[in-house]
C-alpha distance (Angstrom), angle and dihedral (degrees) to the residues before:
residue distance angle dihedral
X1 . . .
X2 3.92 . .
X3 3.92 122.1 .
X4 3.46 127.8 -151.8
X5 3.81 118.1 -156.9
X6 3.41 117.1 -167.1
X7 4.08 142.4 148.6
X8 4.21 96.7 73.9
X9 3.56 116.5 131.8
X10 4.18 142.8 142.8
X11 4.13 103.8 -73.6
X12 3.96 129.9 161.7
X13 3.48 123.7 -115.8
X14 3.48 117.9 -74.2
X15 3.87 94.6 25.9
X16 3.89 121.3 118.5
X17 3.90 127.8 -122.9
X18 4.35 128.7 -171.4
X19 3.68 109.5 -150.7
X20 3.72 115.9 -162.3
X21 3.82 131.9 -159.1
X22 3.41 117.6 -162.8
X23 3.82 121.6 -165.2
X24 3.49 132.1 -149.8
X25 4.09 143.1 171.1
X26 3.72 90.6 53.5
X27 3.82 142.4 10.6
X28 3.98 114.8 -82.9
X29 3.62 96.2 -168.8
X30 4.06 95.4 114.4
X31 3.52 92.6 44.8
X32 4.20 128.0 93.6
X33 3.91 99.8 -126.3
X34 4.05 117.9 -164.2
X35 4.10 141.9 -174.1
X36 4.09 124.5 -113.0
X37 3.61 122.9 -171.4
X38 3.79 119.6 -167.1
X39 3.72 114.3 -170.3
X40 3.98 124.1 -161.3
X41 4.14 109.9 -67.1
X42 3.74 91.1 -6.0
X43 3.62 125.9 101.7
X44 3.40 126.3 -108.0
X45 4.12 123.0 -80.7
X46 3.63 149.5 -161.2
X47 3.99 116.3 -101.0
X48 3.71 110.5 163.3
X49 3.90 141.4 -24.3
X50 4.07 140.3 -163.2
X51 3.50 130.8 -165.7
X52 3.97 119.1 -122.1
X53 4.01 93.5 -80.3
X54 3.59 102.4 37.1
X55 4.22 92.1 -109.1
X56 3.98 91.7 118.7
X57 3.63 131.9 47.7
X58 3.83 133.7 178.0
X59 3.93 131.3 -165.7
X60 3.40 139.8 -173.1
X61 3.94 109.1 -114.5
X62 3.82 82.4 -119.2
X63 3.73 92.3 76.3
X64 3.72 103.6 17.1
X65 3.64 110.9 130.7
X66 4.28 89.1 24.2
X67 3.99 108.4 53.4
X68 3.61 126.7 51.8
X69 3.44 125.0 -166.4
X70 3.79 128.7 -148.6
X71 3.83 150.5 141.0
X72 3.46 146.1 -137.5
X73 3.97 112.2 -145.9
X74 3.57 102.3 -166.5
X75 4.11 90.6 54.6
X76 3.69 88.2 42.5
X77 3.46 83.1 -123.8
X78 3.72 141.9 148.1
X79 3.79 125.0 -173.6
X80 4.01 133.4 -170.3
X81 3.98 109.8 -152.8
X82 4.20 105.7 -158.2
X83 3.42 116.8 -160.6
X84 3.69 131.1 178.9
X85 3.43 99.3 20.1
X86 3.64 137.8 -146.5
X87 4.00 146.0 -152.5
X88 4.01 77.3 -125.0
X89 3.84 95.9 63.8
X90 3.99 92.8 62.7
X91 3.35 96.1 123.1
X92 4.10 143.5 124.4
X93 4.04 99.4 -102.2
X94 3.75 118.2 -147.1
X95 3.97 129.0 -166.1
X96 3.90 123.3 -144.4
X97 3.45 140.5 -161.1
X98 4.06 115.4 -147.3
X99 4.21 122.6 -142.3
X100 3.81 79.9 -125.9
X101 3.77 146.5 45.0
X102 3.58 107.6 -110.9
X103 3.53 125.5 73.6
X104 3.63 126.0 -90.8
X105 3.35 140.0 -156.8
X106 3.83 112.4 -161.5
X107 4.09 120.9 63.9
X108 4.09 87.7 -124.3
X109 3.75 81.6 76.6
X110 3.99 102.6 61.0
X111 3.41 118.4 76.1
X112 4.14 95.0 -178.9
X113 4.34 118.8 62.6
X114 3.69 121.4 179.5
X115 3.34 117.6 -150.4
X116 4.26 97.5 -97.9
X117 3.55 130.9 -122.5
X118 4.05 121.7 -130.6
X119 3.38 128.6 -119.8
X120 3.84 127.6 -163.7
X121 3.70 121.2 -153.0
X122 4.06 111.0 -163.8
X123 3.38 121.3 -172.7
């Protein structure tokens, strides 16, 4: 499985960005599938996860209330929509498919990494 991240970008505070995460090689569409941000000398962390049909989601309580996750099965795709922004979110953001179809929290779990896509906060 490959995964293409893509949608990151320089924005000011308070603006909105749609990442997208395409996957290819196989379908994903029985897998959980989740969101990892790494920011500059930190280690990487949990943002969001959704089970295999979209039913369950899971956030950090960093972005709860500003980023939804969800997917699209028949593009094989998996998108994180990030509202309200902050100087905080800078970060390199990574997408991840799970060996199982619930969603998971911890990166132990995901099996799959795309390569991530940066985003830039400004304030």
């Amino acid at each position: 499985v490959q995964l293409q991240a893509s949608g990151g970008g320089l924005i000011k505070a308070g603006g909105s960005l749609r990442l997208s995460c395409a996957a290819s090689g196989r379908t994903v569409s029985s897998y959980g599938m989740g969101w990892f941000r790494q920011a500059p000398g930190k280690e990487r962390d949990f943002v969001a996860a959704i089970n295999w049909s979209g039913s369950s989601t899971y956030y950090a309580d960093s972005v709860k209330g500003r980023f939804t996750i969800s997917r699209d099965n028949a593009k094989n795709t998996v998108y994180l929509q990030m509202n309200s922004l902050k100087p905080e979110d800078t970060a390199v953001y990574f997408c991840a498919v799970s060996h199982g179809s619930s969603y998971y929290t911890t990166g132990r779990e995901y099996v799959y990494w795309g390569q991530g896509t940066l985003v830039t906060v400004s304030s």
